[in-house]
C-alpha positions, -999 to +999 in steps of 0.1 A: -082+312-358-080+341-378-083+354-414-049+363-426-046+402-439-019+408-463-006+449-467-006+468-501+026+457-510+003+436-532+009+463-554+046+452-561+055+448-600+068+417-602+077+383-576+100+359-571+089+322-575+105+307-549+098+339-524+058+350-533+066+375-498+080+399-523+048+403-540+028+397-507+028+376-474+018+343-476-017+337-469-009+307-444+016+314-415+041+285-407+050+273-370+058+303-358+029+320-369+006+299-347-026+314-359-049+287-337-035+292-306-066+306-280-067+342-285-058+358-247-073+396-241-049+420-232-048+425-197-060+458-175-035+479-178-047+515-185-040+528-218-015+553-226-010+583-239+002+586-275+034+597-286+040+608-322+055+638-339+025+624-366+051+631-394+043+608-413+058+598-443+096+610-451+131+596-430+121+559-421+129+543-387+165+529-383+159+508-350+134+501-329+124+530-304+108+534-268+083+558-264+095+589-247+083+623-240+111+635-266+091+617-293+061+632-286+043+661-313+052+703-298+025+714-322-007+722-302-029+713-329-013+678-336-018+666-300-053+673-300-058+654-333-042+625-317-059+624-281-092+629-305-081+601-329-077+579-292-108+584-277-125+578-312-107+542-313-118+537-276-154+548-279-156+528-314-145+496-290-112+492-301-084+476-276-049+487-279-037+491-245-008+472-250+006+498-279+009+529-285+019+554-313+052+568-316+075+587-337+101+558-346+127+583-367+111+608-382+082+579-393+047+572-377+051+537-358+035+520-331+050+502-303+045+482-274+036+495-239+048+469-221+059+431-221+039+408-241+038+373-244+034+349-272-004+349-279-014+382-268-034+407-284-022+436-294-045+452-310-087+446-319-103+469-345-139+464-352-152+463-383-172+490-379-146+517-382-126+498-410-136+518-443-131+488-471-148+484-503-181+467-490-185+499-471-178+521-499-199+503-525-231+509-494-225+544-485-241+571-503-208+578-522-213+541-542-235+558-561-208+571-584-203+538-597-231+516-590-244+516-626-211+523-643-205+499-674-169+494-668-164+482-628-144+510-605-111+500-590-111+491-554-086+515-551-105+541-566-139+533-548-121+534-519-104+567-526-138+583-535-151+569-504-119+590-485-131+622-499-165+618-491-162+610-453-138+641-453-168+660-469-189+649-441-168+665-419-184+663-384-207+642-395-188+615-407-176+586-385-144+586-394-137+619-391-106+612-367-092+593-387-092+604-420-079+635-406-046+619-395-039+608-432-012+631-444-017+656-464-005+661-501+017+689-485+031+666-459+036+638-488+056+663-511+077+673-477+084+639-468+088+626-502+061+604-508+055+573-530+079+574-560+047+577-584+041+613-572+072+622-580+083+642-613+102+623-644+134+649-631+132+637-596+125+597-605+161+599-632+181+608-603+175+576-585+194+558-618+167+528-613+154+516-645+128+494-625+119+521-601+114+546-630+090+523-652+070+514-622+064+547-612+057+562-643+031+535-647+015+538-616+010+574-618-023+565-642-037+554-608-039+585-595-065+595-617-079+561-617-065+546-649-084+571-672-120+555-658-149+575-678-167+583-638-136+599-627-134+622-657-137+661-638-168+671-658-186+633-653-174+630-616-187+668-609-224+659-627-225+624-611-216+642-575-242+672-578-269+648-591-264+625-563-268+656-539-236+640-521-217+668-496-199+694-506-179+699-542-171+677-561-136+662-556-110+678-581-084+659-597-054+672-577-078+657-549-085+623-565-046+620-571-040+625-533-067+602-521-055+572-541-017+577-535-027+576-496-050+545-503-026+527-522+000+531-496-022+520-471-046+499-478-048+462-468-061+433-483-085+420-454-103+391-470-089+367-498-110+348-521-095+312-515-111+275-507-103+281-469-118+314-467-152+326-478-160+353-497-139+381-520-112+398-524-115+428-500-094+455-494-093+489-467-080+512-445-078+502-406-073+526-385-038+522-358-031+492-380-021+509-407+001+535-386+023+504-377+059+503-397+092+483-390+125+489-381+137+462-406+140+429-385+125+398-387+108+376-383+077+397-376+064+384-344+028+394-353+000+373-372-029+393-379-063+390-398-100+389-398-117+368-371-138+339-388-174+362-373-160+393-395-165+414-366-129+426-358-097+427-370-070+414-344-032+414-343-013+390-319+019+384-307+036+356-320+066+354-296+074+375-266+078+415-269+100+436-245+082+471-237+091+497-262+096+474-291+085+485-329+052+464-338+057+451-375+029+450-389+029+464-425+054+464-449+065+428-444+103+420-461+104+445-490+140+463-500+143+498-501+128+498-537+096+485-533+093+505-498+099+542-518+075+529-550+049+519-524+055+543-492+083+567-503+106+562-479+133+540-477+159+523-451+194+545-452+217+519-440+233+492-466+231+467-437+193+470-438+181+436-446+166+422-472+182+451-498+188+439-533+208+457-563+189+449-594+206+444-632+193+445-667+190+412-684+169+420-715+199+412-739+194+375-730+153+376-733+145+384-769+121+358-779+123+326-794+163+316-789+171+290-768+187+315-743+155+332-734+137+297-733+166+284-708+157+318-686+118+307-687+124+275-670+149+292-647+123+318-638+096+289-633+121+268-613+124+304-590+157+314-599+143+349-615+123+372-609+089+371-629+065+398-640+026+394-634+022+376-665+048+353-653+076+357-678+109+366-664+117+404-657+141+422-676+153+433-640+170+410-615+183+408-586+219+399-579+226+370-562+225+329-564+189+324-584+200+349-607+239+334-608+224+297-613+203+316-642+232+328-658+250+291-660+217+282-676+221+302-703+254+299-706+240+260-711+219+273-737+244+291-761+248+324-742+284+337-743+306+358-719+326+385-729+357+375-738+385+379-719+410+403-728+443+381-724+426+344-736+439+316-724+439+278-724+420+277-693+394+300-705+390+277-734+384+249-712+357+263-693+325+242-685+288+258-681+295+270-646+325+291-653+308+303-685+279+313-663+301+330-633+317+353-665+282+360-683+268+367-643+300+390-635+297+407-670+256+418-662+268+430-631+298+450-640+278+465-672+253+478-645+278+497-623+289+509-653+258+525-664+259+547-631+268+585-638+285+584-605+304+563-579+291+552-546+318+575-528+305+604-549+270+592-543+281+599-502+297+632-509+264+646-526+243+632-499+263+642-470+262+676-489+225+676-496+215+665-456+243+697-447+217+720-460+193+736-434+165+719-454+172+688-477+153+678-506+138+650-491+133+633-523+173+645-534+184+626-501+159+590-512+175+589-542+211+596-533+202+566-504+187+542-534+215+549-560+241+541-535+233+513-517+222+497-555+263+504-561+273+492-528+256+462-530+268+454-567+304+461-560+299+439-527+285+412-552+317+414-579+338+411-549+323+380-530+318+362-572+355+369-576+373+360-545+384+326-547+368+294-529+389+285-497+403+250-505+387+221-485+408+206-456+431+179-469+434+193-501 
């Protein structure tokens, strides 16, 4: 058996009722999960090399990739920091002969080295070179918010505790990995969570949701205005603890928390079946480990009940080469550039979804709004953290049965233009297929641009001998959120094929 981890998508703004993956993976696997099968070492075969252009954040992998010499890093400097980053793992008693790192389009992945079965392990990371909060709040560093009156985020604590071992330097134990988190340069090339971008570049994606979120994420990066990570109190608290080096400067906090909070795992939930607290952090090769946008997984993965490692196994058979999925779990392209900055260029890349603004029907106190509440509990919507249905949705059948609700409840369509007897007949349903259709087509409408001319600036853009990374991400968002509403009017509007024998 083993503890069930679940990847800082936890992060996400808002879930789905009836799909809590959104938010994060459920903490139980089903069947095919099989987390108490007998865990089977990997067998003898000799580790590889590692091949990875270590870019990083930026293009994200369209299909799963083999490792090949053509994948592998040119720059001198990069190769070294790998075979270091290996030998570390392997000296710190990790096993992950059966994978390997790889450049999987542009974006750090890891994949299989050669055919595994259902119930291997792919990967062991001890404990002892997983930086999580418990080690933070013990390492010398924890004295910058040991005594604090108001508790430090785990993010935060765990940022702090990023800068410090990079402080170290040679002396720190995690030196080899630390150093293969990417830089703020290389975030800012590659694009980088949608939180580090400026107001400018976040209006051109034409995503209310993705905007808000952002915008109110970005306090993280200083840790949510904490009093300890003030400059001039984080500066005295650092000198008087004598810990290495300078203090770290706010450009510096900003970049160790948007890496954490892209990164970081929750390793330990505080639940009846497991003991213990919530705890987050950073494991090393785990966290290196993307997808190529299929499912189901085939990986479970978790703490083992001793607390000693963390292991990821196989949950049905691999072919060598294949992407390992292991982090960001079944997220559309929204959540993946809030979270990761990157996002999946093909419209086919499931799950995708095209959200639409329904706070005209959730002023409080109407009946409308209270028929949307139940809808929202009964997991037809979309609900906030507080649990009250969000303003933004989704398009599709929860949100289409949520719309005959209300229609239920007093909500009415537009009105056609040419009225007719049959419109005047209409029951709930047909009321709520209009009022759904009118949400949707009053979203496309809010667009400055077409999804054709959406293509003709992004083929433009990626034309250029170095495209704005960020430019291409949001040209990619804007149009598949228009491709995937005028998909949606289309399918709503076509009419039902009549039943044999009718």
């Amino acid at each position: 058996m083993i503890l069930l981890c679940t990847c800082a998508a936890s992060s996400a703004a808002f879930i789905s009722s009836s799909s809590p993956s959104i938010l994060r993976p459920s903490k139980h696997l089903d069947s095919s999960g099989v987390v108490c099968f007998a865990k089977k070492k990997s067998g003898a075969t000799k580790k590889k090399p590692a091949t990875s252009a270590a870019r990083g954040f930026g293009a994200s992998p369209t299909k799963a990739v083999k490792a090949s010499p053509a994948a592998r890093s040119t720059s001198a400097t990069g190769d070294e920091r790998w075979r270091a980053f290996e030998a570390w793992l392997a000296k710190s008693g990790a096993t992950c002969d059966a994978v390997t790192l790889a450049d999987c389009d542009g974006l750090r992945g890891v994949v299989t080295t050669r055919s595994v079965k259902a119930g291997e392990e792919l990967l062991r990371i001890p404990r002892s070179i997983i930086l999580d909060v418990a080690r933070a709040d013990a390492s010398p560093v924890g004295g910058l918010w040991a005594d604090v009156a108001e508790p430090l985020p785990g993010y935060a604590r765990l940022a702090l505790a990023v800068l410090y071992e990079k402080r170290l330097g040679d002396e720190s134990s995690l030196l080899p990995y630390v150093e293969l988190l990417p830089s703020a340069t290389e975030l800012l090339d590659g694009g980088g969570p949608a939180a580090t971008w400026t107001d400018d570049e976040l209006a051109r994606t034409e995503c209310g949701k993705l905007v808000a979120d952002a915008t109110r994420l970005r306090t993280r990066r200083d840790g949510g205005g904490h009093p300890a990570l003030q400059p001039e109190a984080l500066a005295a608290r650092w000198q008087a603890l004598g810990l290495a080096g300078s203090a770290p400067t706010a450009d510096e906090v900003a970049w160790a928390v948007t890496v954490v909070t892209s990164r970081a795992y929750t390793i330990q939930e505080d639940a009846a079946d497991v003991d213990g607290p919530v705890m987050s952090g950073l494991i090393p090769m785990v966290d290196m480990a993307n997808h190529d946008g299929k499912l189901p997984p085939l990986t479970a993965k978790g703490i083992e009940p001793d607390g000693k490692n963390f292991v990821v196994l196989a949950t049905a058979p691999m072919r060598k080469g294949a992407q390992v999925f292991l982090s960001y779990g079944p997220l559309p392209n929204m959540l993946l550039l809030q979270q990761w900055g990157f996002v999946l260029p093909q419209l086919a890349s499931p799950p995708d979804m095209a959200l639409v603004d329904i706070s005209t029907w959730l002023e409080p106190g109407g009946e409308v709004a209270a028929a949307l509440g139940c809808a929202a509990e009964e997991g037809k919507l979309m609900r906030e953290r507080d649990g009250a249905p969000s303003a933004w949705q989704p398009v599709g059948p929860g949100l289409r049965l949520a719309m005959e609700d209300a229609a239920a409840a007093g909500a009415a369509p537009p009105e056609p233009e040419e009225p007719d007897a049959a419109a005047a007949a209409e029951d709930d349903a047909e009321r709520g297929t209009r009022l759904y259709l009118s949400v949707i087509r009053r979203q496309l409408a809010s667009f400055s641009t077409s999804a054709a001319e959406d293509l003709d600036a992004l083929t433009a853009e990626e034309a250029k001998e170095r495209p704005c990374a960020r430019t291409v991400m949001a040209l990619q968002l804007r149009r598949s959120q228009k491709a995937i509403l005028n998909r949606e009017v289309a399918a709503t509007v076509q009419p039902k094929p009549r039943a044999k024998g009718l």
